[in-house]
Every structure is written in structure tokens, then in C-alpha cells.
C-alpha positions as CSV (number, residue, x, y, z in Angstrom):
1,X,11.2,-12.3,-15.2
2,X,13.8,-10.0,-13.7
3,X,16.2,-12.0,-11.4
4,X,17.6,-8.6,-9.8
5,X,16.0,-8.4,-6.5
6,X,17.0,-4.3,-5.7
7,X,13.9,-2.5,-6.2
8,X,14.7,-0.6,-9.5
9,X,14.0,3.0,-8.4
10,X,12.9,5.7,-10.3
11,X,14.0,9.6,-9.9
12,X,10.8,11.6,-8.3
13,X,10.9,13.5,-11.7
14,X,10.3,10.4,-13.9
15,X,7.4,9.2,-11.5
16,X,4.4,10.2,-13.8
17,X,6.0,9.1,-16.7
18,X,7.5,5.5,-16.0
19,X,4.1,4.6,-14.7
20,X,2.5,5.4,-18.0
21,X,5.4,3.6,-19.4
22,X,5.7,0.7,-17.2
23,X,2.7,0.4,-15.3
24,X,4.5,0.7,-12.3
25,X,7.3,2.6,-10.2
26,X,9.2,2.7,-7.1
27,X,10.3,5.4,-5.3
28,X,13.5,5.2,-2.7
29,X,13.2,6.7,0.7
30,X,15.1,9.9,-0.4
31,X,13.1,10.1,-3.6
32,X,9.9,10.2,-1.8
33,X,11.2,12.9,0.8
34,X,12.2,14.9,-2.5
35,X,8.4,14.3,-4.1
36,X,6.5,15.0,-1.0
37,X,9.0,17.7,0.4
38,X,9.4,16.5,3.8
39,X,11.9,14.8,5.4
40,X,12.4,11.1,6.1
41,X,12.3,11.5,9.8
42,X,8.5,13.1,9.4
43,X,7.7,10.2,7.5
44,X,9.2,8.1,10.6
45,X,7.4,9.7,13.0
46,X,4.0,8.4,11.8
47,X,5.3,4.7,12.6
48,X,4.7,4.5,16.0
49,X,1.0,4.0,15.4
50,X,1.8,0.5,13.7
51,X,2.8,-0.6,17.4
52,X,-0.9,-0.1,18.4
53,X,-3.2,-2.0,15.3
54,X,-5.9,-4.0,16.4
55,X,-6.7,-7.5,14.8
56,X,-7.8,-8.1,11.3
57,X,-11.1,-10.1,12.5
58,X,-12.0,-10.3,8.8
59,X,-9.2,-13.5,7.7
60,X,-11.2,-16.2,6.0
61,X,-7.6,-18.7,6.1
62,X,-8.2,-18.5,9.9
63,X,-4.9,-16.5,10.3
64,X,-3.6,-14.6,13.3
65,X,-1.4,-12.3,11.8
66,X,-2.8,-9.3,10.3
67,X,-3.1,-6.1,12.6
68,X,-5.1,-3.0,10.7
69,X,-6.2,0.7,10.7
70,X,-8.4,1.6,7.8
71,X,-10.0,5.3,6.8
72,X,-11.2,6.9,3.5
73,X,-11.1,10.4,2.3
74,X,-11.3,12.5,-1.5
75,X,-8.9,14.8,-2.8
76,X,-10.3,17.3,-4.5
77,X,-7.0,20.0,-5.7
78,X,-5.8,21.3,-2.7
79,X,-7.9,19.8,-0.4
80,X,-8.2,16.8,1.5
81,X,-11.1,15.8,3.5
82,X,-11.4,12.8,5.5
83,X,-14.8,11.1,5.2
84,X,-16.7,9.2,7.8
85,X,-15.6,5.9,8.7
86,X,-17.2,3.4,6.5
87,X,-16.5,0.1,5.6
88,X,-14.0,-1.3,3.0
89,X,-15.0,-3.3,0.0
90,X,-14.2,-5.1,-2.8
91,X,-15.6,-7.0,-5.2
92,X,-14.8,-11.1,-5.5
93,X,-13.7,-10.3,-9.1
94,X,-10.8,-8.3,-7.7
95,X,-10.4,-10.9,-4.1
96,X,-11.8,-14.1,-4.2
97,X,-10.8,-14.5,-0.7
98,X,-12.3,-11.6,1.2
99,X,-14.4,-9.8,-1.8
100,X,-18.5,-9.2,-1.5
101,X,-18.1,-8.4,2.2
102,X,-18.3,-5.1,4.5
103,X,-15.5,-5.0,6.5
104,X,-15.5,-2.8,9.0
105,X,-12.0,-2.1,10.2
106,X,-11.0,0.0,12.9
107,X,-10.7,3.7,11.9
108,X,-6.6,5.6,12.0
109,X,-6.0,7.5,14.4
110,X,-7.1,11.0,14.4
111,X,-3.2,12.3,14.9
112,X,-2.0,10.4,12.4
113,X,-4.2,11.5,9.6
114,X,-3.5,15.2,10.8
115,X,0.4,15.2,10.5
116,X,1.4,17.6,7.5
117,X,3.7,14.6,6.1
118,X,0.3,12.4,5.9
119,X,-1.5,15.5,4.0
120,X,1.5,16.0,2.1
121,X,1.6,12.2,1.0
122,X,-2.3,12.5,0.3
123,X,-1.6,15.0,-1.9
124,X,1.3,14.1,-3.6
125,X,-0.2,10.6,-4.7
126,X,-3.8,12.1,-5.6
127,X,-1.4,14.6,-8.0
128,X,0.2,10.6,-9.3
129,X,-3.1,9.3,-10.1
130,X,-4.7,12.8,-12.2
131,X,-0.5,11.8,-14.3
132,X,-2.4,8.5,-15.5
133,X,-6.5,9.4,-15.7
134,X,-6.5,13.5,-15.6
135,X,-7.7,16.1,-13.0
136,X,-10.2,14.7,-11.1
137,X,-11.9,14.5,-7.3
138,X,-10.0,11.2,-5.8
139,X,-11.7,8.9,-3.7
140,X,-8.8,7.2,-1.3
141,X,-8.4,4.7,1.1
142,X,-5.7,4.5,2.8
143,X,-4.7,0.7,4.6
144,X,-2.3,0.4,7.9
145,X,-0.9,-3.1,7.6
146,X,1.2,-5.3,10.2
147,X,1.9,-8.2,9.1
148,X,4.1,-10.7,11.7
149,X,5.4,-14.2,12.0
150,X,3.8,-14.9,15.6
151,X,2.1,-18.3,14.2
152,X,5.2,-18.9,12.3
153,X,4.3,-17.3,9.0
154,X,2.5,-14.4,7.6
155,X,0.8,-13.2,4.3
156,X,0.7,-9.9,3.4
157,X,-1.6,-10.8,0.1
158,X,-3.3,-14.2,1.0
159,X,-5.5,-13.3,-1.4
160,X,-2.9,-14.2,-4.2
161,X,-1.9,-12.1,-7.0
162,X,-4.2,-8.9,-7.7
163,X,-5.8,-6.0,-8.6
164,X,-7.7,-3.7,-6.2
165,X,-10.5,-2.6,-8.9
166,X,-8.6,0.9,-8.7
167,X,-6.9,3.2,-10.5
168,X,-3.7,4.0,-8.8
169,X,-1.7,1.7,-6.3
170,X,0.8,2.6,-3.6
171,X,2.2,0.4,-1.2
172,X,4.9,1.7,0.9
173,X,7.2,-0.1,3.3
174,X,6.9,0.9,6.7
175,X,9.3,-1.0,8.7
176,X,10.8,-5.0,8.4
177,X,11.9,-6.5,11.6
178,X,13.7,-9.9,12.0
179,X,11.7,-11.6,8.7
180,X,12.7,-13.1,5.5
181,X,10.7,-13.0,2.4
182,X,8.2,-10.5,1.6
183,X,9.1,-10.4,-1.8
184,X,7.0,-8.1,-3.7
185,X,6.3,-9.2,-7.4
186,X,4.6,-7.1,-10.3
187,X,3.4,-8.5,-13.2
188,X,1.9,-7.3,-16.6
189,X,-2.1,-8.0,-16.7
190,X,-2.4,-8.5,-20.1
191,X,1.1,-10.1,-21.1
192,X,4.3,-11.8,-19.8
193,X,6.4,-9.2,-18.4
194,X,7.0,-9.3,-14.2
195,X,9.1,-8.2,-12.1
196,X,10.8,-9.0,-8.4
197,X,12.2,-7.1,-5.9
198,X,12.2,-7.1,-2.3
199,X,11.8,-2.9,-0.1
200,X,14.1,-3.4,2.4
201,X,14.2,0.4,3.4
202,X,11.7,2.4,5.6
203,X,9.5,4.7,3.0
204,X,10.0,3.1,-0.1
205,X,6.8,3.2,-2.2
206,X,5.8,1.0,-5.0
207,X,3.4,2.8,-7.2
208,X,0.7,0.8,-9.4
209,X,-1.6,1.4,-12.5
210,X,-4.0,-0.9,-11.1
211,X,-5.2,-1.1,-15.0
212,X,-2.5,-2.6,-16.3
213,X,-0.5,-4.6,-13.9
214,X,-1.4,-7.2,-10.7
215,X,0.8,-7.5,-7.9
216,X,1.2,-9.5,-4.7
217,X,4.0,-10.0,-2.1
218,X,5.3,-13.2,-1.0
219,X,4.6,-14.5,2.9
220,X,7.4,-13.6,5.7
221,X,8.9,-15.8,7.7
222,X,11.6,-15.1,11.2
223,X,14.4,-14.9,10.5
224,X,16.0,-16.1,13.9
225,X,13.1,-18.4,15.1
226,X,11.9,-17.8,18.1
227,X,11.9,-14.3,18.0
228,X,9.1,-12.5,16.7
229,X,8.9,-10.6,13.4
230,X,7.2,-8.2,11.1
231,X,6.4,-6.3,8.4
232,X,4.6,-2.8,8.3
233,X,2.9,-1.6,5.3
234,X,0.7,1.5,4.4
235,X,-1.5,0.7,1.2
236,X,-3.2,3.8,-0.6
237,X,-5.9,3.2,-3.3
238,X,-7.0,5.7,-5.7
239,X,-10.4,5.2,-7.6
240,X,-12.1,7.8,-9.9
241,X,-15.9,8.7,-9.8
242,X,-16.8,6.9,-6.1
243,X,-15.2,4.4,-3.7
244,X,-16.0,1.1,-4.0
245,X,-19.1,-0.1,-2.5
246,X,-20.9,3.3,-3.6
């Protein structure tokens, strides 16, 4: 296990590649304004819906601290089509905690999903997943997380170290406000290899080959207690052939 906590970023142009290599990849801020071809501050501007996420009502730990937007859509080459609302599942073989349940989250916002940077991103991750399995329809779900430290602690995976039942896994950082931890931790599925880091910096994705690697990140405390905290996330999944649930 690595003991360098830096996210070790990878140039846009190596993307495809380290994941086949590696099973995983991180993009910097910069780096993903290069691969998507929009600037950071478009990127930004899709943060203000985080401020507005209604309660996770789904937490079997009894936690207060998950706030969520969910919606699903397919990429099929150049076009991206948002699908009705429907419910997210997963099967217990991939979360013991929440799997074998419809979960009916509330739906993102219809400005959101229509900014160019969020078709752009759609795109750009759809184009990731055909690098690792071929050219293919993509059936994607995209997850608007905020996790905070209201009751003290928060846990952006309390289902433990994962896999989604996927084929491609992107989790970028948001925003991080008066927390520590939140470590994010990557490890080989079939061997001994992991790695640790921590994204400190709006808009830095963490790409997954869902086949080959689990991954969780570790709960967030305050930093100065008494003052609240958080940590936003937006989690894509990419699954060949039909969500999950079909």
C-alpha cells in the first residue's frame, strides 16, 4: 500500500490506457477541463445544486447525513438521452447494506442535466467506458452526493469497500468544506495491490474498472468542531447491455 496521499494524476491523453493498465485513474481539475473541453468555472457552475439535495431516506445505519439527486440516461455515440425517472438498484452481492431494494431518490434537476458541461461530461466518460469494453449504447446513472458532519460524522461508503456491479466508475469531487478524512482507497479485486489518496480539489475524477478493482472512501469528520462540514460528490456508473434492475 502506497503511503503517498496526492492523488497520483494521470495526463487526459493516458486516461484510456492507465485504466486498462491499472484498473483505475485520476484526473486533476485541469486535466478534466482539457478531456471534456470546458473550462473549470463551467464545471463550477453546476455546484450550486448540491446546496439544495433532499435527504437520503433510504440509510439502513439510521444516519442523518446523506443528501441526494439521482437520474439515469444511455449514451448511444453522440447522443445522450435522459430516461424517465426510475429507481436505483443494486444487488446485495455488490451492497450488503442497501442492495435488493428500489430506491427511489429524488430526480436532478432539469437545469442541471441540460448544461453543455454536464452533456460534455456524459459524453466524455461514455467515450472512457467503449476504451475498456468497446463501442456500445451506455446505460448511466449518474449520483449527486452530500455528505456532512451535522451528527458528528459522515460516510460517504457505509456500505464498506465495493463494487457497483458496473463496468466503469467515476467519482468526482465536488467541493470539501471544513472536514477531515475522506480518504479515498482503491484496491485490486483479485490481488494485493491498493492505493490511498485523498481529492482535495474541486473536479477531480477518479475513474474505475469496476471489474477489476473495489473502492471505498473513508468517513469525514469537522475539522473545527462546531462548525458544520461537508463533502460533495458526483458518482457516474456505466453498465453495458441494461441498467441494473432491468
Amino acid at each position: 500500500m502506497s503511503s503517498a496521499f496526492s492523488p497520483p494524476f494521470t495526463p487526459p491523453d493516458r486516461l484510456v490506457p492507465t485504466l486498462r493498465q491499472d484498473g483505475y485513474a485520476v484526473l486533476s481539475p485541469e486535466g478534466v477541463s482539457e478531456w471534456l473541453g470546458v473550462p473549470v468555472a463551467d464545471l463550477d457552475a453546476l455546484h450550486a445544486d448540491w446546496f439544495h439535495l433532499p435527504p437520503d431516506e433510504y440509510l439502513k445505519d439510521g444516519g442523518r447525513y446523506r443528501t441526494r439527486r439521482h437520474a439515469c440516461f444511455t449514451v448511444d455515440g453522440a447522443e445522450v438521452v435522459q430516461v424517465p425517472h426510475r429507481a436505483h438498484w443494486q444487488p446485495v452481492e455488490y451492497n450488503a447494506l442497501h442492495g435488493g431494494m428500489q430506491r427511489w431518490f429524488a430526480p436532478m434537476q432539469e437545469a442541471t442535466v441540460a448544461q453543455p458541461a454536464w452533456q460534455r461530461l456524459m459524453h466524455a466518460l461514455a467515450d472512457a467506458a467503449s476504451g475498456l469494453r468497446g463501442v456500445q449504447r451506455w446505460y448511466v446513472e449518474a449520483h449527486q452526493f452530500r455528505i456532512d458532519t451535522a451528527d458528528g460524522i459522515g460516510r460517504p461508503t457505509p456500505e464498506g469497500a465495493h463494487r457497483d456491479g458496473v463496468d466503469l466508475v467515476a467519482v468526482a469531487l465536488v467541493g470539501r468544506h471544513n472536514i477531515k478524512g475522506g480518504e479515498t482507497r482503491v484496491f485490486e479485486a483479485a490481488g494485493r495491490r491498493g492505493e490511498r489518496f485523498t481529492l482535495t480539489e474541486p473536479w477531480s475524477l477518479l475513474l474505475l474498472d469496476d471489474a477489476r478493482v473495489i473502492h471505498e472512501s473513508t468517513p469525514i469528520q469537522p475539522l473545527i468542531e462546531g462548525e458544520g462540514g461537508w463533502r460533495d460528490t458526483l458518482v457516474v456508473t456505466c453498465r453495458a447491455g441494461e441498467f441494473q434492475g432491468d
